[in-house]
C-alpha positions in Angstrom: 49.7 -112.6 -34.5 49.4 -113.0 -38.0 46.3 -114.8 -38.5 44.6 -113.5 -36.0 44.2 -110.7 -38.9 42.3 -112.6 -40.7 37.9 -112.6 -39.9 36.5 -113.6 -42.9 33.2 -115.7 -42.3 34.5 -118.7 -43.7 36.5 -119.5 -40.6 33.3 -118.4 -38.3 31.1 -120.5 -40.3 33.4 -123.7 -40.7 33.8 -123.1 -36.8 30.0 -123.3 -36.3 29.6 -126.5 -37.5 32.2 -128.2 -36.3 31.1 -127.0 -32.5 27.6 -128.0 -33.3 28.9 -131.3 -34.4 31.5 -132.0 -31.7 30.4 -130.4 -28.8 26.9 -132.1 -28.9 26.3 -136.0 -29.7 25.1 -136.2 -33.2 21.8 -137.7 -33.6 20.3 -139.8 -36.4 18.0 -138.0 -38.3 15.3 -140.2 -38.8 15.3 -141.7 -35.4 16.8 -139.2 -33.1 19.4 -142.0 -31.5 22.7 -140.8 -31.1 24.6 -141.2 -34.4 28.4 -142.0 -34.1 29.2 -141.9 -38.1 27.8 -141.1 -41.1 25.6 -143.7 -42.7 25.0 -143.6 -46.4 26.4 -139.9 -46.3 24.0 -138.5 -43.7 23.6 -138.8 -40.0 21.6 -141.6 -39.4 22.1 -144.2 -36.8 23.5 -148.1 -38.3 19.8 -149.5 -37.4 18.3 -147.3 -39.7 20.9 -147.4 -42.6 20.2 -151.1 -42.4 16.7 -150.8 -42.8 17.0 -148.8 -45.4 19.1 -150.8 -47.5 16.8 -153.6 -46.7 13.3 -151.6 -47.6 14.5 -150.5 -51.0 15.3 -154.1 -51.6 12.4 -155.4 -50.4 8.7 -156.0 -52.8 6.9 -155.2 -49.7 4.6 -152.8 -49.2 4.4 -151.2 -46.0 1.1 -149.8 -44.3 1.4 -147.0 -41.9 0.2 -148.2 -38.1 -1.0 -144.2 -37.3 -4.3 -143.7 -37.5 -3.8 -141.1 -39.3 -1.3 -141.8 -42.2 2.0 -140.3 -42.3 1.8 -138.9 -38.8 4.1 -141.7 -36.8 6.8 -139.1 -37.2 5.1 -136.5 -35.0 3.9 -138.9 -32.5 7.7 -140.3 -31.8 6.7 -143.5 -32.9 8.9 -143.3 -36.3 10.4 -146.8 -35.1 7.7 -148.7 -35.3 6.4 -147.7 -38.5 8.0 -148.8 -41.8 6.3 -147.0 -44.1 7.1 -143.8 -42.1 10.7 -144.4 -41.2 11.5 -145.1 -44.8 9.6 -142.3 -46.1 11.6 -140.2 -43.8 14.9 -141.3 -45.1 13.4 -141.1 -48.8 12.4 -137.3 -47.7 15.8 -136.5 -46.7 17.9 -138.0 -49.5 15.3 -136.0 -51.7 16.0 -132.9 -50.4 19.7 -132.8 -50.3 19.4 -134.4 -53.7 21.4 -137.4 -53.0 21.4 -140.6 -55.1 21.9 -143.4 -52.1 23.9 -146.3 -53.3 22.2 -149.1 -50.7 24.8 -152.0 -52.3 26.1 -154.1 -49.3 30.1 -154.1 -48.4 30.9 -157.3 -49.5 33.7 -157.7 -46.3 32.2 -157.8 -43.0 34.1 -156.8 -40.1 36.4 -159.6 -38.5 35.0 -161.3 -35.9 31.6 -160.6 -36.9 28.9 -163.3 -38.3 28.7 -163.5 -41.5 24.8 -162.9 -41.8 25.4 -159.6 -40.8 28.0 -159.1 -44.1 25.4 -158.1 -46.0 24.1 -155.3 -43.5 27.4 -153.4 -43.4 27.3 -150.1 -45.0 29.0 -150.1 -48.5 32.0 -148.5 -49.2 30.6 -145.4 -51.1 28.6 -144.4 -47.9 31.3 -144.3 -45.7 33.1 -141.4 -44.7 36.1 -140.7 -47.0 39.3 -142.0 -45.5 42.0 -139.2 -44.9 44.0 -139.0 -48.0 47.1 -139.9 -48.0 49.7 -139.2 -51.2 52.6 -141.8 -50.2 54.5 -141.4 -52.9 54.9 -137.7 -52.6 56.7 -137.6 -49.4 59.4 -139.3 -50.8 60.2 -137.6 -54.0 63.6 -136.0 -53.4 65.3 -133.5 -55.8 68.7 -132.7 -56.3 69.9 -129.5 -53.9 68.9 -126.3 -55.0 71.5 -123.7 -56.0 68.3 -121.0 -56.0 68.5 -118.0 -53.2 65.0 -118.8 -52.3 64.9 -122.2 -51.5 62.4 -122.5 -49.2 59.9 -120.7 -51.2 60.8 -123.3 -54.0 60.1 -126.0 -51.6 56.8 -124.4 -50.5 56.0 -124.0 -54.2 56.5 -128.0 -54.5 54.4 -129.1 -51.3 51.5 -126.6 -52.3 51.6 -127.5 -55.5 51.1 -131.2 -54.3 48.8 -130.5 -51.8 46.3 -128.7 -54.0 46.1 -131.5 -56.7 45.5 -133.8 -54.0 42.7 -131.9 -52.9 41.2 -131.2 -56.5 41.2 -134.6 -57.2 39.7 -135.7 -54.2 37.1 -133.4 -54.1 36.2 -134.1 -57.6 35.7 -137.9 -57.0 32.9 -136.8 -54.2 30.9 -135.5 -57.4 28.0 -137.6 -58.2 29.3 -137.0 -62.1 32.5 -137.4 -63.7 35.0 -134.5 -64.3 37.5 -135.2 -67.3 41.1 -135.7 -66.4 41.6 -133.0 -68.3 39.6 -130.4 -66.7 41.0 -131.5 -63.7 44.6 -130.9 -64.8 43.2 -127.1 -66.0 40.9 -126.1 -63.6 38.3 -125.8 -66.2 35.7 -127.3 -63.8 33.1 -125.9 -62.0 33.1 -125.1 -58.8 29.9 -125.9 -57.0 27.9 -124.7 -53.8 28.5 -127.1 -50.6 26.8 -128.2 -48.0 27.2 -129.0 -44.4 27.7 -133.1 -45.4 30.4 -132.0 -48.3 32.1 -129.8 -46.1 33.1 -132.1 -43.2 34.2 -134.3 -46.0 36.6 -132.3 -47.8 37.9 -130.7 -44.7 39.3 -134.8 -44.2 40.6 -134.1 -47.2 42.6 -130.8 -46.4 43.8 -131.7 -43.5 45.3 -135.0 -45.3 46.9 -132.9 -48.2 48.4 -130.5 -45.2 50.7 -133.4 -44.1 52.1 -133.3 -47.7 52.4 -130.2 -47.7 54.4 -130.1 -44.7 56.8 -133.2 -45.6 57.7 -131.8 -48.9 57.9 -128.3 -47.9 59.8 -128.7 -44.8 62.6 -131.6 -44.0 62.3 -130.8 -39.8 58.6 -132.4 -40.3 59.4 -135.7 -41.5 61.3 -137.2 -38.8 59.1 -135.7 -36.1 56.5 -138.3 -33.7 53.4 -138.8 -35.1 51.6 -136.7 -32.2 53.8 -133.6 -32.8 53.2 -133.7 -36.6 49.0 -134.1 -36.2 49.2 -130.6 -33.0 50.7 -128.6 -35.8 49.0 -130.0 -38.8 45.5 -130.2 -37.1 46.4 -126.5 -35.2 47.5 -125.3 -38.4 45.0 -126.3 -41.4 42.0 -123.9 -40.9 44.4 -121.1 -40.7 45.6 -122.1 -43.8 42.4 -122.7 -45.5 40.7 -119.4 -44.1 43.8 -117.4 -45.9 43.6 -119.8 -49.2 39.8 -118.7 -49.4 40.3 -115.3 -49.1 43.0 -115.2 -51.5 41.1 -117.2 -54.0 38.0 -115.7 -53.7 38.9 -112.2 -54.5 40.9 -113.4 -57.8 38.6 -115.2 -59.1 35.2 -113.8 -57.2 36.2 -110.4 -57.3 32.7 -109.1 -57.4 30.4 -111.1 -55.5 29.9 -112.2 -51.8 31.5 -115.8 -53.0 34.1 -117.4 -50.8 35.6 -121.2 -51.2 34.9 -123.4 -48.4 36.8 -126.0 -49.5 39.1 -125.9 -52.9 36.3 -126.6 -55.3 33.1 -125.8 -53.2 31.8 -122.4 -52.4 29.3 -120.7 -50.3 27.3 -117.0 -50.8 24.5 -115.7 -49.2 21.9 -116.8 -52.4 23.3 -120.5 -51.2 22.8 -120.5 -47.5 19.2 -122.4 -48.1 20.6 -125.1 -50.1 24.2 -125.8 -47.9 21.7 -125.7 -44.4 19.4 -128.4 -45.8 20.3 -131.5 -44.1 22.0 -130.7 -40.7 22.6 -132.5 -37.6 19.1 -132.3 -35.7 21.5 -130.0 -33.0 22.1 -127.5 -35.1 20.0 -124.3 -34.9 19.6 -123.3 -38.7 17.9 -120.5 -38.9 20.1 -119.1 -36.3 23.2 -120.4 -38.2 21.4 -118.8 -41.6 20.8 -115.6 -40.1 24.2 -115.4 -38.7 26.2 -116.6 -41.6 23.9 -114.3 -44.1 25.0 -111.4 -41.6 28.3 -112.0 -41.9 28.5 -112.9 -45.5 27.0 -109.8 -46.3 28.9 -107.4 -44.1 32.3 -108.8 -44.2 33.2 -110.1 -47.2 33.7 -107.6 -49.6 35.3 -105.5 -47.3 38.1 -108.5 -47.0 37.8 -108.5 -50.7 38.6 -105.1 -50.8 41.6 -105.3 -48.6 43.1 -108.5 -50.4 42.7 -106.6 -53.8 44.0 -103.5 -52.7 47.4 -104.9 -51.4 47.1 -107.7 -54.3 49.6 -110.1 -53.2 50.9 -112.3 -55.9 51.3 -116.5 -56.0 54.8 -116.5 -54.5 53.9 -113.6 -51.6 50.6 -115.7 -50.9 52.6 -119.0 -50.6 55.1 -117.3 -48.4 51.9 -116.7 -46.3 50.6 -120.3 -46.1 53.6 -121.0 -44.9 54.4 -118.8 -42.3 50.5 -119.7 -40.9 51.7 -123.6 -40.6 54.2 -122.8 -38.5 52.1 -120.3 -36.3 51.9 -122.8 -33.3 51.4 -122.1 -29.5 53.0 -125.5 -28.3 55.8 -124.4 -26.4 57.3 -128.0 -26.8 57.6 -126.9 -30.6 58.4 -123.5 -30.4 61.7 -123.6 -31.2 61.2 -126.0 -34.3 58.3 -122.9 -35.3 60.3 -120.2 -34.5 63.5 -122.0 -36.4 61.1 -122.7 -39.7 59.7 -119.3 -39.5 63.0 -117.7 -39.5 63.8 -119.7 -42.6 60.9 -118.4 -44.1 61.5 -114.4 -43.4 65.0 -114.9 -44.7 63.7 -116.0 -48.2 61.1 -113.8 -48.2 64.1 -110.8 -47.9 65.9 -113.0 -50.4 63.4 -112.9 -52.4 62.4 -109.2 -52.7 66.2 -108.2 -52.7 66.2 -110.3 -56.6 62.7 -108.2 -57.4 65.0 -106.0 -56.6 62.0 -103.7 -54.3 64.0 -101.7 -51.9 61.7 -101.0 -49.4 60.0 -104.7 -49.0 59.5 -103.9 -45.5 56.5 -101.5 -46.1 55.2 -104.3 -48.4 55.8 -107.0 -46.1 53.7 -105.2 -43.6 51.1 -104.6 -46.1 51.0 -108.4 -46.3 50.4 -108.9 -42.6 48.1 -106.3 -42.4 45.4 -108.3 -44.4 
């Protein structure tokens, strides 16, 4: 029951999309085709990402085959227009402000002729791969003699997990960030939008498995199914409760909240984050909505979260407990084993703080 405590917008909004995007077929936005992938970072089918590259390569000049100029678009006859169809694209990457790097992949698929090598969409347009930190999961440490543990392993994995994500999400920039802001947090966090977001959340759920194998030795040697129903069960929970911890230390103001670890949404950036959508997404429903909700909800949660002002080590004792908050019965009792582990160093760990009654603050925790 614990995170079913927690409504803050974020969740709702992150949950939005991804129904829009999964439940429906994405289409290309130029075309209206269905679009299986992203193609240089938008939705837009592979016919037209080839075109594309070709056109801005090309010294031709196209002529528009409407009567009237510019109106193929309207007629559904985008296809057979070059000058429109590129025009369209050029429209869209303008508007999400996007600089569109059209340089071929120089490996074409196996199997595939190798005319069509230099059609295949480069590298940068792809969607990022899952991240994966190998080396982490096998960094061992001698045995702790602490009385908390777990919470030190926790500490470890989160730690991890976070840089994983800051770096990631920092190489998505279109400009460099210094290593060193990087290793300080002294960048700026910047507003997202729908494209960004079902990026980094590749990202997080990547990092999670990190997490998971540093903070917990009963996740390593499980299948590879079991570890992705807890991980993928798991990692919005855990980023909805990271947000709202973040956002009211270092947002404590404002309607801000983090949708990813360096990206954030407010009502004043709804415009600019709804901008290039799949065509199945209602956005002026989905801005009304989320501008409701931002409006209305979040300070209240940012009330609550200062009010009870949990510190780093009670917050990471949080994250952890919402990994393990699984309703596979097949894993139950590896859940109900970890989260047993976890209660026992939270009591260790308030008995050294020496608070005598923790249990009045743990349930302020769970309260949030």
């Amino acid at each position: 029951a614990l995170l079913s405590l927690f409504p803050l917008p974020l969740c709702a909004f992150l949950l939005y999309l991804q129904h829009c995007s999964l439940k429906m077929t994405r289409k290309c936005l130029v075309c209206g085709t269905p679009a299986n992938a992203l193609q240089l970072g938008i939705d837009a089918c592979r016919a037209c990402a080839v075109f594309y590259r070709r056109a801005r390569k090309s010294d031709d000049m196209f002529i528009c085959k409407s009567k009237n100029d510019g109106d193929c678009a309207k007629t559904g006859r985008i296809l057979e227009c070059r000058k429109c169809r590129f025009e369209r694209m050029n429209e869209i990457f303008d508007r999400a402000n996007m600089e569109v790097d059209v340089t071929p992949h120089s490996n074409p698929r196996p199997g595939s002729d190798s005319r069509q090598g230099s059609e295949q969409p480069s590298s940068s347009s792809r969607p990022s791969p899952p991240v994966d930190v190998q080396m982490s999961r096998f960094m061992s440490s001698s045995p702790s003699t602490s009385s908390t543990p777990v919470l030190e392993r926790i500490r470890h994995g989160y730690d991890v997990m976070t840089r994983v994500r800051k770096i990631s999400e920092l190489t998505l920039r279109p400009l460099d960030v210094h290593p060193s802001d990087i290793d300080d947090e002294s960048y700026e966090n910047t507003p997202t939008t729908h494209e960004v977001m079902l990026r980094k959340r590749r990202i997080l759920v990547s990092a999670v498995f990190d997490f998971a194998s540093i903070a917990f030795p009963e996740f390593m040697p499980l299948a590879k199914e079991e570890k992705w129903r807890i991980v993928a069960g798991n990692s919005e929970r855990m980023s909805t409760l990271e947000s709202a911890y973040r956002a009211a230390k270092i947002y404590p103001n404002n309607g801000t909240i983090f949708t990813s670890y360096t990206t954030t949404l407010s009502t004043d950036l709804l415009e600019g984050c709804l901008l290039v959508c799949p065509l199945n997404v209602d956005v002026d429903t989905a801005r009304k909505e989320m501008g409701k909700m931002l409006e209305e909800n979040v300070r209240n949660s940012k009330r609550k979260w200062q009010r009870v002002d949990p510190n780093h080590d009670e917050f990471l004792f949080l994250i952890a407990l919402a990994f393990w908050n699984t309703s596979d019965e097949s894993l139950g009792p590896l859940a109900s084993k970890n989260r047993a582990g976890i209660m026992q160093d939270l009591h260790a760990y308030y008995t050294k703080k020496r608070v005598a009654d923790y249990a009045m603050r743990i349930g302020e925790l769970f309260c949030l």
